[in-house]
N, C-alpha and C positions, 0 to 999 in steps of 0.2 A: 481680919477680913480674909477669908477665904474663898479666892478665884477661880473660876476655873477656865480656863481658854474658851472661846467660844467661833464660831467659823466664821464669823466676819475681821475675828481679830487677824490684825496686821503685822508679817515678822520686820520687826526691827533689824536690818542687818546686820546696823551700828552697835548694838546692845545685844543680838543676840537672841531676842526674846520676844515671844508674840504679847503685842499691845491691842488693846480697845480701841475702836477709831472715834477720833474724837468727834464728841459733838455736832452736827452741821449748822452755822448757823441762820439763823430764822432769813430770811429775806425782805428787802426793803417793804415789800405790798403783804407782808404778812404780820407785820404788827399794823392796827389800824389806828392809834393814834386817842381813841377814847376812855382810856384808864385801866382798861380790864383788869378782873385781879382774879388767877393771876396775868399778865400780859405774856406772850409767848416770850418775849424777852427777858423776862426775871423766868422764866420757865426753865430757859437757854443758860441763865446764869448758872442757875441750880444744878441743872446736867453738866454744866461744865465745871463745877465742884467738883462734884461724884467723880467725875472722868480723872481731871485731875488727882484727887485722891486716891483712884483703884491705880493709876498710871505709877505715882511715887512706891506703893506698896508693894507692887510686881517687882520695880526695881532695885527695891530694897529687899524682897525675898532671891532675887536674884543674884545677889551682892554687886549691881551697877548703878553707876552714875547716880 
């Protein structure tokens, strides 16, 4: 997986190294409750994979944490 920084990304000071900001997520009045597929919530889930995953792979080409 090749990254590249992008201008929303966040510097970590602790680590060093600029991060993707995570995910926001959905709000109480924005899922509606009627099954949708997909529902903004498994949407949210999924973004927050990816996020997770680009987040470990930074810090591993990094060599932190």
């Amino acid at each position: 997986m090749d990254l590249e920084p992008q201008d929303d990304w966040i510097l970590d000071d602790e680590l060093g190294i600029r991060l993707p900001p995570k995910p926001p997520r959905p709000g109480e009045n924005e899922c509606c409750g009627t099954g949708c597929n997909p529902c903004v919530m498994q949407l949210y889930q999924m973004r927050l994979r990816t996020w997770k995953k680009q987040v470990k792979q930074l810090k591993a080409d990094a060599g932190v944490g």
